[in-house]
C-alpha positions in Angstrom: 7.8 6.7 9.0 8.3 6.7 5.5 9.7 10.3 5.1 10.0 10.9 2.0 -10.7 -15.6 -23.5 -8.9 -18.4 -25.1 -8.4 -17.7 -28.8 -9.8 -20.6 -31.0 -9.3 -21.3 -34.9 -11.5 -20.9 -37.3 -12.3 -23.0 -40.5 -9.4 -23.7 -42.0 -6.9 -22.3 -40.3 -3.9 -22.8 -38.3 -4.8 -24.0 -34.4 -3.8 -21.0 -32.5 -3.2 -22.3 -28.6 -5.3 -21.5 -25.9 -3.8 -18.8 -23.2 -4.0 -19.6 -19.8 -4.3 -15.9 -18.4 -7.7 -16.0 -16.6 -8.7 -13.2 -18.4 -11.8 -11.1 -17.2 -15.6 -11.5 -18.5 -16.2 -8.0 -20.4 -17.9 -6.1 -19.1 -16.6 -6.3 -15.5 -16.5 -4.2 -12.7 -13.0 -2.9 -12.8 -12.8 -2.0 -16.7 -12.2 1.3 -15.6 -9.2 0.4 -13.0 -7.9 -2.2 -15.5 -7.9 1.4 -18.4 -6.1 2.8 -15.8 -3.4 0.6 -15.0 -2.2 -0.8 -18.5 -2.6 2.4 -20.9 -0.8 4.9 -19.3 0.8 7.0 -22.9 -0.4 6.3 -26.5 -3.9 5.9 -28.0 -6.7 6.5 -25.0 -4.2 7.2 -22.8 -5.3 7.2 -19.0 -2.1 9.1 -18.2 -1.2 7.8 -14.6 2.8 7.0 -15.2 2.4 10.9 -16.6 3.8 12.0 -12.9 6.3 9.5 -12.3 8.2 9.1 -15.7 11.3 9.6 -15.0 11.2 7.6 -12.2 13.4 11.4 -10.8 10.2 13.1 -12.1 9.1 16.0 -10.0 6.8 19.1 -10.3 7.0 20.4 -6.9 11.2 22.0 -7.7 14.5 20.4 -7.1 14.9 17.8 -4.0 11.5 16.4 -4.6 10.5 12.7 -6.2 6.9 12.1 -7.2 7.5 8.6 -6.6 8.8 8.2 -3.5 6.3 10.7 -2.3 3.2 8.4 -3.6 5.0 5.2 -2.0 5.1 7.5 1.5 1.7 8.8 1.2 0.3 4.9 0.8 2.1 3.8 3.7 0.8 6.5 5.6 -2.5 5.9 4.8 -1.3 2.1 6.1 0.2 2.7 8.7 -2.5 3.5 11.5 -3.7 -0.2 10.5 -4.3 -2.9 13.6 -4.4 -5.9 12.3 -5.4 -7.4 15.7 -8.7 -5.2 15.9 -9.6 -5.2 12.0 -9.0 -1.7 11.7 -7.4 0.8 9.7 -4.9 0.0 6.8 -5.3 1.3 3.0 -8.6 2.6 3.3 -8.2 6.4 2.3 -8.6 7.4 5.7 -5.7 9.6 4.9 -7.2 12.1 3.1 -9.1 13.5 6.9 -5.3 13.0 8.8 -3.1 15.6 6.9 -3.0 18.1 9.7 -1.2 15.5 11.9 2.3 15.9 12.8 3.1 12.8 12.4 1.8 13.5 8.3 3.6 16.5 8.3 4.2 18.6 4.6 2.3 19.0 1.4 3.6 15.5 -0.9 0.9 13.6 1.1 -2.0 16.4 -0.4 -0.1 16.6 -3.6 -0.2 12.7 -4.7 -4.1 13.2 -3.5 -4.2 16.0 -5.5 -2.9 14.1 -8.3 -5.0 10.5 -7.5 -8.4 12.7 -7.6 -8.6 12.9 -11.4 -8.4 8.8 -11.5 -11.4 8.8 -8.9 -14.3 7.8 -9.5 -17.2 6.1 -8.7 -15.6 2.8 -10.5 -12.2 3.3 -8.8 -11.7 4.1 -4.9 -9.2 6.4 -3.9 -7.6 3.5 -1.5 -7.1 1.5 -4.6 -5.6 4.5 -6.7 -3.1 4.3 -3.6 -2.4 0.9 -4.3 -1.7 1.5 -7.6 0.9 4.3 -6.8 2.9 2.1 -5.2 2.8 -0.6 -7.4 3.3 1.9 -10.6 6.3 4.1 -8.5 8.2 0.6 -7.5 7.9 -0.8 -10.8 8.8 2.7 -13.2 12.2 2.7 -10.9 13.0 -0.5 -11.5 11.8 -2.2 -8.8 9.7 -5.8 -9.1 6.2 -6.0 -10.0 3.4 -6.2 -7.4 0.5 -8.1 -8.2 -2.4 -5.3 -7.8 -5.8 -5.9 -6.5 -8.5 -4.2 -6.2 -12.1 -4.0 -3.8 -10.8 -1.5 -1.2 -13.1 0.9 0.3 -12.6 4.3 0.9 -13.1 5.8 4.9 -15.3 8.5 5.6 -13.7 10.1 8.2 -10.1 10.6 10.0 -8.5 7.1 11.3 -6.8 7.3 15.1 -3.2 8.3 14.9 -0.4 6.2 14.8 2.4 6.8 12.3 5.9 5.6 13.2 7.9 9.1 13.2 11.6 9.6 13.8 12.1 10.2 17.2 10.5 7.4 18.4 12.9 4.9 19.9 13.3 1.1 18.8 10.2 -0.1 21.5 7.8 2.5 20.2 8.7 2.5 16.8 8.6 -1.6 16.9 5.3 -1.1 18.5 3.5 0.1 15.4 4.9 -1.9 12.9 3.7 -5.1 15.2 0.4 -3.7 15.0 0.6 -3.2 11.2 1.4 -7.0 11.2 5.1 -6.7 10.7 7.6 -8.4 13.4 11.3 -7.1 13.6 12.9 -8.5 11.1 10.1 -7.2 8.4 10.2 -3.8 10.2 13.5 -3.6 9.2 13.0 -4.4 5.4 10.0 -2.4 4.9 11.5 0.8 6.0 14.6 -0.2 3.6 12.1 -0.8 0.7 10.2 2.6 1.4 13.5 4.5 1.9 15.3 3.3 -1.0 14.0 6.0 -3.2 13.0 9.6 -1.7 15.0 11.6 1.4 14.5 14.0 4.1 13.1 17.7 3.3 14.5 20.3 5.1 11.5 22.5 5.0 9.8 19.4 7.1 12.7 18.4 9.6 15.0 21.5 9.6 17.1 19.7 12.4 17.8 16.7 10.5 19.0 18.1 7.7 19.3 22.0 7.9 21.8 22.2 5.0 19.0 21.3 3.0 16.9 18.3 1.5 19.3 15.1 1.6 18.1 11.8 -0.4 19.0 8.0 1.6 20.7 6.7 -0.6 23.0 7.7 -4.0 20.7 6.8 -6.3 17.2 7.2 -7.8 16.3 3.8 -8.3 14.5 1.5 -6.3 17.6 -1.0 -5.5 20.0 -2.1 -2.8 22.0 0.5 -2.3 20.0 1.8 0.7 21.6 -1.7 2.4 25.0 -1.8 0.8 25.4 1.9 2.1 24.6 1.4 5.6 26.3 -1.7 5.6 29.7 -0.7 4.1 29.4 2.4 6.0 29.2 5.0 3.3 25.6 6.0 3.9 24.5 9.2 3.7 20.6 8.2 4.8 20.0 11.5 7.0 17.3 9.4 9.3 21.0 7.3 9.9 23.9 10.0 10.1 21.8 13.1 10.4 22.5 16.1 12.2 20.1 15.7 15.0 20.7 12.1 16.6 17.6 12.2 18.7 15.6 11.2 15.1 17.8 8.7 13.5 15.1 6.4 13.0 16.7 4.7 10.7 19.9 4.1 12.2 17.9 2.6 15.4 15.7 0.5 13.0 18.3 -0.4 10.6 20.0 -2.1 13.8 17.4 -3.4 15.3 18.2 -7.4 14.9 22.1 -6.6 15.1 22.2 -6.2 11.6 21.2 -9.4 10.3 18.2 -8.3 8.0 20.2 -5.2 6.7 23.7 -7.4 5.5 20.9 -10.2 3.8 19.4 -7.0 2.4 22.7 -6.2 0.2 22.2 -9.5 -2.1 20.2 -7.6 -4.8 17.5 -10.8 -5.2 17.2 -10.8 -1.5 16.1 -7.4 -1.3 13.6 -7.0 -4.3 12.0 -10.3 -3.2 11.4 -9.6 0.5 10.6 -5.7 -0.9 7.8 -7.5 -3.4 6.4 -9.4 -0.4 6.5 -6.9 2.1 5.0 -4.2 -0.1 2.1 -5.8 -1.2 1.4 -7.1 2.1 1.7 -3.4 2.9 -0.9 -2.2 -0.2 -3.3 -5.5 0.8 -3.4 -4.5 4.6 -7.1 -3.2 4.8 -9.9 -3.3 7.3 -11.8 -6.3 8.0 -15.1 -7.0 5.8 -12.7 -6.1 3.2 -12.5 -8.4 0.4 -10.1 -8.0 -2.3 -9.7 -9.1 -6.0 -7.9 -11.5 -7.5 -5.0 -10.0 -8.9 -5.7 -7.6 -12.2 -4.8 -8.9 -15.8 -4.7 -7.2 -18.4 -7.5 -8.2 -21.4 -5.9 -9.8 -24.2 -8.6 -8.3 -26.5 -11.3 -5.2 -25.3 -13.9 -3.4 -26.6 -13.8 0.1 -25.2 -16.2 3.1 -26.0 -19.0 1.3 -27.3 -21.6 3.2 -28.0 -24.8 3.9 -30.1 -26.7 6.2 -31.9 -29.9 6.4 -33.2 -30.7 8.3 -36.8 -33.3 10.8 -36.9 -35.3 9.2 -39.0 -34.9 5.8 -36.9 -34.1 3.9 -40.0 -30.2 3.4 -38.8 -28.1 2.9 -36.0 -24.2 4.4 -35.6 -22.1 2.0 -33.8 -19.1 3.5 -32.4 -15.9 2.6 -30.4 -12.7 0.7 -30.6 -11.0 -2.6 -30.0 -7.6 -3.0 -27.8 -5.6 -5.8 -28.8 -3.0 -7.0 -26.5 0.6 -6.6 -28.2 2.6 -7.7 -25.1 3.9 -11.2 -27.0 2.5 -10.9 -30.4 4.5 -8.0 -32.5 1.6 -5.8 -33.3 2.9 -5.9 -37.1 2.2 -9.4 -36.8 -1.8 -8.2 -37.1 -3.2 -7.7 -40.8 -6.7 -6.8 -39.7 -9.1 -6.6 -37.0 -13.0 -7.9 -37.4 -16.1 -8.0 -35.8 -18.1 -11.6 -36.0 -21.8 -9.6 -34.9 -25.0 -11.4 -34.4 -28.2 -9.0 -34.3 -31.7 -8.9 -32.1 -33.2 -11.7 -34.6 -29.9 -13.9 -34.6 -28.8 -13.1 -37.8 -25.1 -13.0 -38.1 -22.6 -10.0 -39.8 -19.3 -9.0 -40.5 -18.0 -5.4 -39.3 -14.4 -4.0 -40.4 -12.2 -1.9 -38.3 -9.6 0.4 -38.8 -6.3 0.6 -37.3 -6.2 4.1 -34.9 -4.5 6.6 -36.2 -3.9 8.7 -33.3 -0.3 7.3 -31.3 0.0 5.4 -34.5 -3.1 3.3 -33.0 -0.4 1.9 -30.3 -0.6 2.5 -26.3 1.5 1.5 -23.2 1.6 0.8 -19.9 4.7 -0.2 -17.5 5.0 -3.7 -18.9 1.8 -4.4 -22.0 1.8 -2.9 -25.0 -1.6 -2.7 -27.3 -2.8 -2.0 -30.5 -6.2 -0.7 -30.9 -8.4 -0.6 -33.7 -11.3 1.7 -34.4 -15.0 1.1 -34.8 -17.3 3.4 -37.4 -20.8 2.0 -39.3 -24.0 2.3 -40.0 -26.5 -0.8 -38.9 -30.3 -0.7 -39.6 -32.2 0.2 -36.0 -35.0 -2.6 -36.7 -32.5 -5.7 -36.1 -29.7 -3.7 -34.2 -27.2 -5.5 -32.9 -27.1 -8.1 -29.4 -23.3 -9.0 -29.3 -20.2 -9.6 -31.2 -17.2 -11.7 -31.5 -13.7 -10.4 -32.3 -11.4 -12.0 -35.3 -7.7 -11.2 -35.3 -6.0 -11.8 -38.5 -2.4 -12.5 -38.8 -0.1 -12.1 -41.6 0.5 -15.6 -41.0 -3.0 -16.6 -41.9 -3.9 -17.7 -38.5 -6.8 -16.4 -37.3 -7.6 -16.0 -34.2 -11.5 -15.7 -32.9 -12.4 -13.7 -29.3 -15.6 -14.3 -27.9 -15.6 -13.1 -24.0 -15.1 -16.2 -22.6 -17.9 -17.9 -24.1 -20.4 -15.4 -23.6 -19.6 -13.1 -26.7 -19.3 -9.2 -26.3 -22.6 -7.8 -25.2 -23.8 -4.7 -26.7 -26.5 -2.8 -24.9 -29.0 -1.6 -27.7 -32.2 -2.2 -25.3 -31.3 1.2 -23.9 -28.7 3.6 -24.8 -27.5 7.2 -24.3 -28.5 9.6 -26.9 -25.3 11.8 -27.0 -27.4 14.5 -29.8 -30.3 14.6 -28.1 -28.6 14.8 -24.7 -26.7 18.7 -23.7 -24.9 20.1 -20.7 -24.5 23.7 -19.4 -20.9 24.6 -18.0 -22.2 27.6 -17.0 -24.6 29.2 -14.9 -27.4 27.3 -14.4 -25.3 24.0 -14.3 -27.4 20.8 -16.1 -27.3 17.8 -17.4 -29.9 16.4 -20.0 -29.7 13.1 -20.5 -31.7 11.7 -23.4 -32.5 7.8 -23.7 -33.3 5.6 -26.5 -35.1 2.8 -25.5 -36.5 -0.3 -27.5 -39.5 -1.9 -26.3 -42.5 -1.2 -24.0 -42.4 0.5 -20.5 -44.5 2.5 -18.3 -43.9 5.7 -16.6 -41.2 4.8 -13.8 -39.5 2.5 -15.7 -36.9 4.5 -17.0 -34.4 5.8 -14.7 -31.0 8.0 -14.6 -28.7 6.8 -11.8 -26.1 9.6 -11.6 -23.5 10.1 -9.6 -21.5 13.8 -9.0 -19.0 15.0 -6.6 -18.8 17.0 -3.7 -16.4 19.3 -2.1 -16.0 17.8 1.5 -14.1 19.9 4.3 -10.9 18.6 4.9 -10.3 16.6 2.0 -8.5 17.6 -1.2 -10.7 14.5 -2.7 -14.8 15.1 -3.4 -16.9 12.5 -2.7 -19.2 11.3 -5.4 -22.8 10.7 -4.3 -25.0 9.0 -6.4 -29.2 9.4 -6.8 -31.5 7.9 -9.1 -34.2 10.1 -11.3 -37.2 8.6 -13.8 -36.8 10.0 -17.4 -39.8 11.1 -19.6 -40.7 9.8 -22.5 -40.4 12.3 -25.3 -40.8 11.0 -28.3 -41.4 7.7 -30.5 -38.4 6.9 -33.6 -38.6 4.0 -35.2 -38.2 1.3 -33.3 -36.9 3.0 -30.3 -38.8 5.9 -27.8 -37.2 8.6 -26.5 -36.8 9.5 -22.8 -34.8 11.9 -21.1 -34.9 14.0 -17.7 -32.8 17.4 -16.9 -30.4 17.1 -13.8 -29.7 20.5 -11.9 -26.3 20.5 -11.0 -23.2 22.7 -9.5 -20.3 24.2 -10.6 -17.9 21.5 -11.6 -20.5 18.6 -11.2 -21.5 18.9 -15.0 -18.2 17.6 -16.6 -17.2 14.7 -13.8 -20.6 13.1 -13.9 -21.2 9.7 -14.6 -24.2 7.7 -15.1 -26.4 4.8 -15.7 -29.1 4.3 -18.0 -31.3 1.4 -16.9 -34.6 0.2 -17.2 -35.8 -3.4 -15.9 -32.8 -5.6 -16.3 -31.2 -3.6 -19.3 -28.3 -1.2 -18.8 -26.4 1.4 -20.6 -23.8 1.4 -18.0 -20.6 4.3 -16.5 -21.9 6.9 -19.6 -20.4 10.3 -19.2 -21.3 14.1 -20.7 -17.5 14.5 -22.9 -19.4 14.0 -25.9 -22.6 15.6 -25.4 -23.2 19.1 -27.0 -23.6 21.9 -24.8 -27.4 23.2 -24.6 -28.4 26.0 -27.1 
């Protein structure tokens, strides 16, 4: 019914103390999804707050909020949810149920539309939703919900069930019970939804057929939805509308005689029982579903890594970048960024970095800031590289050593993607050539390409990626490493939103994509 690793010193140096953020184990599962959420504008920017910033931010014409429209779409994907049963909830199911009534206009299609270029294999379109909400709430001021991840995407359309506005109070109480909420959170979740957005006239022309008519008088996520319906000054057209047979809101609203709306107008009241109710709302999935503990940013990540063999074989290029959290610690407070490496024979080495250029090397996200610093040498191919540790050097002369919570930054030089000896054709006939350097001794078969590529599937504005596995060919012997690679036919589209693995036995050159490959000659 919504309508609209602990940093330790080293030698002589100051004691810098531990943090006690349980900070993830690179590289982990939701690297991608963690990209996503904290770098949103600067250096490597994933670009999701691009959409919402201005909180007013809208490309669909006057009248329109992106996000209030990406908070409604999440709760409609929500809102068919029976807790009793263990079905339904934020599980994409969404994407098959646009055609409904009770889904009725294009902002549900739109935030999909705008979600589909942060899907992935890595990242499910029910968690994308997720993160809507908890990016929309937060860039208009609202609190910060914690955001979790493991949700899985639905395959096909949900059974109906969406509270819609001429419902009365029994029905309309009805559905939020089966969500999981009782009356008095009924009440506070439609308040928290409707506190940003309004009613579209090209949608409910009855409500509102001078046009499209926000709840409240501002475009923020605060009170005001409560102190305007309270002090009777409301404009909310689901409450004073022009058609009285669809004043949800008003019916709602009035539910419990008023008593959650008048605790709703004490401004700490309503972002805490907003905070609660909406992430209850976002964690709502069906049963079997486990999800995360909540996402942190990493206080120090490699990103990128990758690389290269010579073509000689004599020499390795080892590429990428380091982020370094700047949340707390002024990034001027950083003279230099170092990598503490130790090769294949155990042999240990110093590599420099250099601060990004690009954004001035800095990035943000709703609440983190970073500093990232850039990765560029040349390593001889017969002892490589295994793993590396990360020393941050402040001005004060503290320095402070990263090593991946014990485990040390691994770096995959067993098997890796040959971006030169690799090509793609964006046009007619569609491939992907992958090329493989491998170290060590295999057999036919033991070389394999697990891809993954999307498809176009009816009724969705979202393709679903389907993944296979192929055995590559060896080629070729360089130095130390042979060569194997294997030609994937693909479709129009398929070539550039491909991602794969590289994997043979145990070893893994893992989530590679084609941006840097050449296209074929």
């Amino acid at each position: 019914m919504f309508i609209s690793s602990a940093a330790r010193a080293v030698g002589a140096c100051l004691v810098v103390a531990a943090t006690t953020i349980a900070v993830p184990t690179w590289p982990d599962k939701n690297d991608e999804f963690e990209q996503i959420m904290y770098v949103a504008t600067g250096y490597a920017k994933k670009g999701f707050l691009d959409f919402i910033n201005p909180c007013s931010f809208s490309d669909m014409g006057p009248g329109r909020i992106n996000a209030a429209e990406w908070i409604r779409t999440a709760y409609h994907d929500m809102a068919t949810a029976d807790v009793y049963a263990g079905t339904g909830g934020l599980d994409a199911s969404l994407l098959f149920e646009t055609d409904r009534s009770e889904n009725v206009g294009d902002a549900l299609n739109h935030t999909f539309g705008f979600l589909s270029g942060f899907h992935s294999p890595q990242v499910s379109v029910a968690d994308l939703l997720a993160l809507a909400v908890h990016a929309a709430v937060k860039m208009c001021k609202g609190p910060l919900l914690p955001m979790r991840t493991g949700r899985i995407d639905a395959i096909a359309a949900g059974p109906p069930g969406v509270p819609e506005p001429q419902e009365n109070i029994t029905s309309l109480a009805d559905k939020f019970v089966r969500q999981g909420f009782n009356t008095s959170e009924m009440i506070a979740l439609v308040a928290c939804g409707h506190t940003l957005g309004g009613v579209h006239v090209a949608n409910f022309p009855t409500i509102v057929p001078g046009g499209d008519t926000p709840f409240d008088s501002t475009i923020r996520f605060d009170n005001k939805i409560a102190t305007e319906y309270i002090y009777g000054n409301t404009s909310d057209p689901l409450v004073v509308g022009h058609d009285p047979t669809m004043n949800s809101d008003k019916v709602v609203f009035a539910a419990d005689g008023n008593v959650t709306m008048k605790a709703l107008t004490d401004p700490a009241v309503f972002e805490e029982r907003c905070a609660t109710l909406m992430t209850r709302m976002i964690e709502t999935v069906p049963a079997g579903v486990v999800l995360s503990e909540p996402i942190v940013p990493y206080e120090v990540k490699p990103d990128l890594i990758s690389l290269e063999l010579s073509n000689d074989g004599n020499n390795l290029t080892f590429t990428g970048y380091i982020r370094v959290r700047t949340t707390i610690r002024p990034a001027a407070q950083i003279q230099n960024v170092t990598l503490l490496y130790t090769d294949l024979n155990g042999t240990s080495g110093t590599i420099a970095t250099k601060k990004a250029t690009f954004a001035g090397g800095s990035s943000t996200g709703l609440v983190d800031n970073f500093m990232n610093y850039e990765i560029s040498t040349v390593i001889p191919a017969s002892t490589a590289i295994s793993s590396f540790n990360v020393a941050v050097t402040n001005t004060n002369g503290t320095v402070e050593i990263y090593d991946n919570n014990g485990v040390s930054f691994p770096v995959s030089s067993s098997i890796f993607l040959s971006n030169k000896r690799s090509c793609k054709r964006t046009n007619e006939p569609f491939s992907l050539t992958v090329a493989a350097a491998v170290r060590g001794n295999y057999t036919a078969g033991d070389v394999q390409l697990v891809y993954s590529v999307p498809f176009e599937r009816e009724g969705s504005v979202i393709p679903l990626y389907k993944t296979q596995t192929t055995t590559m060919t060896y080629n070729n012997t360089v130095g130390p490493y042979s060569i194997y690679s294997v030609t994937v036919p693909l479709i129009s589209g398929q070539v550039i939103q491909a991602t794969f693995d590289l994997v043979t036995g145990d070893k893994k050159d893992h989530f590679r994509n084609p941006v840097n490959i050449p296209e074929c000659k």
